[in-house]
C-alpha positions, 0 to 999 in steps of 0.5 A: 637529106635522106629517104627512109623506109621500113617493115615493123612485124608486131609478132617478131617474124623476120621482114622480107629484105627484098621487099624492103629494097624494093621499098628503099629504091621508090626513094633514090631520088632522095638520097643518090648518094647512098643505101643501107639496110638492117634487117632483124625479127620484127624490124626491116629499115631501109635508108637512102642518103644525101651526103651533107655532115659527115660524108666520109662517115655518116652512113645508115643506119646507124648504131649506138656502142652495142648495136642494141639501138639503131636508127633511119634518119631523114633531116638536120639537127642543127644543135647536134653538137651541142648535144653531143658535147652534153652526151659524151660528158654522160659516158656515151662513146660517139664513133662519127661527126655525124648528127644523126649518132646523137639521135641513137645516144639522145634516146638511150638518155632521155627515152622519147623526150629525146625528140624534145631536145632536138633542133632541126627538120627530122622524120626518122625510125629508130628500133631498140632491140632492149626495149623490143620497140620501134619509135617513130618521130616528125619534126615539129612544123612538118618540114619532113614528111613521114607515111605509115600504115597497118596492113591487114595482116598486122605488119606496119610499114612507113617511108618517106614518100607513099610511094614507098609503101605502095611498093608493098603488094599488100597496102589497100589503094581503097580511096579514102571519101573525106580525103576527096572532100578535102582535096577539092576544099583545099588543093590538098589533103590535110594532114594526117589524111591521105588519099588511101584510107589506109594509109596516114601521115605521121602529124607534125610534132607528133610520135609513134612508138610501135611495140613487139606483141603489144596490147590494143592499137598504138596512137600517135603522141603530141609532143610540141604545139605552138603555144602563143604564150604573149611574152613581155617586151619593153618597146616595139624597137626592142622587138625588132632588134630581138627578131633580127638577132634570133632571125641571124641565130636561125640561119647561123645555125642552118649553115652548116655542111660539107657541101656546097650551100646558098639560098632562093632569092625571090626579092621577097621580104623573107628571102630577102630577109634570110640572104641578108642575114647569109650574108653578113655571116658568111666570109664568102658571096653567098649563092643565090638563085632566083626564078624570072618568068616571060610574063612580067605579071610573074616575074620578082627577078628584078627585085631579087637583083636588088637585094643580089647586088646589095649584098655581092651575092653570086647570084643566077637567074633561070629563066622559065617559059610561062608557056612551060607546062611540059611538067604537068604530067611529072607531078602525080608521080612527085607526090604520089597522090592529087597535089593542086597546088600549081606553084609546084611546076616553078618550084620545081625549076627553081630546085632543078636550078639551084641544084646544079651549083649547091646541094643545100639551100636555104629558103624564106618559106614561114614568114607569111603565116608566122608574121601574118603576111596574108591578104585574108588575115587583114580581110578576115579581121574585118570580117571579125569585127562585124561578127562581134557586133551583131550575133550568128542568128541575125547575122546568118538569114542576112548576110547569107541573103546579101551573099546570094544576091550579090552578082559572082563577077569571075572578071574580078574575083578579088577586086571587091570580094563583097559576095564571099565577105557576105557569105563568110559573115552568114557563119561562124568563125572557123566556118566563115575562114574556111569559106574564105580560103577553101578553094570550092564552095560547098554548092559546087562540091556538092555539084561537082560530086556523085550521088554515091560519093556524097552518100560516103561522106555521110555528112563529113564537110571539109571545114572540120580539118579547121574546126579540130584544129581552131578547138586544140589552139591555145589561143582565141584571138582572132589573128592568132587562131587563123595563123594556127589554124595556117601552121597546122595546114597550110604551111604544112602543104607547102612545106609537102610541096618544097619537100617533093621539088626539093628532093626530085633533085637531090637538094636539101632546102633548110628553112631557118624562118621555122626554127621552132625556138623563132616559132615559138618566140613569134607566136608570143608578140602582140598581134599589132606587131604582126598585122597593124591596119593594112601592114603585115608583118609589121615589126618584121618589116621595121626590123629589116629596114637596115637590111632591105630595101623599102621599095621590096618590103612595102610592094604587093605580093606575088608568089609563084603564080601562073597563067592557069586560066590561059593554059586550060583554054589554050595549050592545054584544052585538049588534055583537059577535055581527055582527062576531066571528060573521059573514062577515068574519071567517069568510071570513077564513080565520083563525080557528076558527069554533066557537072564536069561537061559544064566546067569545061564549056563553061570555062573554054568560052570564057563565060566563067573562070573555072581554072582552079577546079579544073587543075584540081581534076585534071591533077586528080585524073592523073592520079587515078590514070597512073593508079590504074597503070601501076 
């Protein structure tokens, strides 16, 4: 696991080097253990290593035989020596062990259907001197992140993380106005925004070929979506012994490395799924690390103890204050630009945890979306069914009355959920899934931002993030439709978060539940195998039945929550009124300042639970703060 860096000159100038290394350094986090560089006319690449395949001669970058191709590298690619063998038997001379050379010989051999073959987590940078073209690449599911960006003098310039890029004195930090909209829908900001308008994310599954002295701009080109091809299958126990034989193949796959290796374990169907599979392939105690909380609302460490002793592993539990938010003021500079997904702080303990006995873990992050584990997709198929019985102009004048009159109770905002039920069934489809899950309703957007604000946005509603999404699916079943919808965003913020955690510590996290050949072959099984009544994951669960314990496979979801709530009226009150009431954000022009004064009152005297939004300006504040200091 690496970090990647580089300048592109489309003119053929020489990259200034020292500029590169002052780029690369923003990443040493990513790869402590190592640094290396190439510089030549119109191409600078920077690498930070993490040694796990190859130490001793793995370095970057890396040369084909000629040194005409060379290549940055950040990720896995677990059939490399598969693909090495058919390489070598095509006349091409291999110098290392290393999995990152069949990236520099795959592409001589198959051009840019190279990322076609690959089978791993991958971002990387690859310049051929021949062909006079710099080839960019991201792995299918967005499992590593890679940034790019044009300056205004024609030079592009990618990394890692955009902290690299913002070391360029010359990238614009011009706040991109839907990427607001976005992040107070979301939490996050979908890909391929970012928040400068200048800067974008290589999307999942997708490449980018930048040439010397090109013709018009390059676009970045899809080569893998998820296809939701229903495959044939001759009984629900033949599904659940074909899962569990490609679950083991995924993980098998994902044990190789030179370094020490485990796994999280929260007690959880996935992780508990994925330790089980470790488990019976290893010789030795696999290696587990679980998270316990002092507030039993959000603790799963006593369910990760039973799958630990089922199975022998060598297992620890690092227990985490829930009063522990000593890291708030940490996470703008992980991810660079406004991140309101909480869970990031006990991700991040639970990486620092791990890393002091592995280097690399394997996590259960996927199941949820590939096997519908979420509440809302049960809740959203109900609410499918009424719109199949009565058409949008009956449904939108009485639903949308019902919605407004219902009474909002913020005592119990999910015990009944009849008012967004109502509210979601005076829309569409795509309109209704995204009122579900958006974490702002658009009245309170529409609050909460300036008058200038909402005239940038010129109408943009963060509900298209979906809608471009719902219109390329390959399906139109309802399930189906919001698990793409969830791969191409959701999971692709989680997989961002891990990532960032992950990497602040210098810990590989490998995700075997997104191998994308298992993707693939899941997308295809009957939605009934996935959700049936009330019971998600379905066949999954059937599967594992040898494996798990019933008691953890059938028990209500937790996640990684916290005390928000508490927080924002106690301990942390203070830096909430300093920093959503204060000059940075009105001197942002962004926000409604009276709104903000009544989010806040509101909310300490406990009238409305106003946390979530609050998190996402205290985490945008932050932001800005930082921005203004740099």
């Amino acid at each position: 696991m690496c970090g990647i860096s580089g300048i592109f000159d489309p003119h053929g100038g020489r990259p200034d080097a020292d500029l590169l290394q002052r780029m690369n350094e923003t990443l040493h986090h990513r790869g402590p253990d190592d640094s290396g560089f190439h510089v030549e006319p119109g191409v600078a690449l920077g690498h930070r290593r993490l040694s796990i395949i190859d130490v001793a001669a793995g370095r970057q970058p890396l040369f084909n035989e000629d040194n005409s191709v060379v290549v940055v590298f950040n990720g896995e690619i677990y059939n490399f020596q598969e693909l090495a063998t058919e390489l070598v038997n095509s006349g091409h001379q291999f110098h290392t062990h290393s999995d990152t050379e069949v990236i520099v010989h795959g592409w001589e051999e198959w051009g840019e259907a190279c990322v076609e073959r690959f089978r791993g987590m991958f971002a990387f940078a690859l310049w051929d001197r021949n062909r006079r073209t710099l080839f960019l690449a991201r792995d299918r599911l967005g499992i590593k992140p890679l940034y790019y960006s044009q300056l205004p003098k024609g030079h592009w310039i990618f990394g890692s993380e955009l902290k690299a890029l913002q070391a360029h004195p010359d990238l614009s930090r011009r706040i991109d106005a839907e990427a607001v909209e976005d992040y107070f829908a979301y939490g996050y900001i979908p890909e391929p925004k970012t928040i400068f308008a200048g800067v974008r994310k290589l999307e999942p599954g997708h490449t980018l070929q930048l040439r010397l002295n090109a013709d018009g701009p390059p676009s970045p080109r899809q080569y893998w979506d998820v296809p939701f091809s229903p495959i044939a299958h001759s009984s629900e126990g033949a599904v659940a012994e074909e899962l569990l034989a490609r679950l083991d193949e995924a993980v098998r796959l994902r044990l190789v490395a030179e370094v020490p290796l485990g796994a999280f374990l929260s007690g959880g169907v996935d992780s508990s799924a994925v330790v089980a599979s470790m488990a019976l392939q290893m010789n030795e105690p696999v290696k587990t690390c679980a998270i316990a909380f002092g507030h039993k609302d959000f603790d799963e460490s006593a369910h990760a103890a039973v799958v630990a002793a089922r199975y022998h592993t060598d297992h620890v539990v690092d227990r985490v204050d829930p009063g522990d938010f000593s890291l708030v003021g940490n996470l703008v500079h992980l991810f660079d630009e406004p991140f309101a997904d909480a869970s990031a702080l006990p991700t991040y303990r639970l990486c620092e945890a791990a890393r002091r006995r592995v280097t690399v873990a394997l996590s259960g992050d996927g199941g949820d979306e590939n096997l519908a584990g979420y509440r809302r997709y049960r809740l959203h198929l109900n609410e499918e069914r009424m719109r199949g019985l009565l058409p949008l102009a009956v449904r939108r004048p009485l639903f949308g009355a019902l919605g407004r009159l219902y009474p909002k109770a913020d005592w119990a905002p999910r015990m009944f959920r009849a008012k967004t039920t109502f509210e979601s069934l005076a829309r569409d489809t795509v309109a209704g899934y995204f009122h579900g899950v958006s974490r702002m309703t658009d009245s309170q957007r529409q609050a909460l931002f300036s008058a200038s604000l909402r005239r940038d946005l010129d109408g943009y509603h963060a509900a298209e993030v979906l809608r471009r999404h719902a219109a390329a699916a390959p399906t139109d079943d309802p399930l189906s439709l919001v698990q793409y919808i969830d791969l191409k965003t959701f999971l692709v913020s989680i997989l961002h978060k891990v990532d960032r955690a992950s990497m602040a510590h210098g810990l590989e996290v490998r995700v075997p539940l997104l191998d994308h050949k298992l993707v693939e072959w899941l997308s295809g099984l009957s939605p009934r195998m996935k959700l049936r009544q009330r019971e998600g994951k379905y066949v999954f669960k059937t599967a594992l039945r040898q494996r798990v314990p019933a008691e953890l496979m059938y028990r209500p979801k937790m996640g990684f929550s916290l005390p928000l709530a508490a927080w924002l009226r106690g301990p942390l009150r203070q830096q909430v009124r300093e920093q959503v009431l204060g000059q940075t954000l009105a001197d942002s022009g962004l926000f409604n300042g009276p709104y903000l004064a009544k989010l806040v009152n509101q909310h300490e005297q406990a009238r409305r639970d106003h946390s979530a939004v609050l998190w996402e300006l205290l985490m945008f504040g932050q932001f800005l703060s930082s921005r203004a200091a740099a």
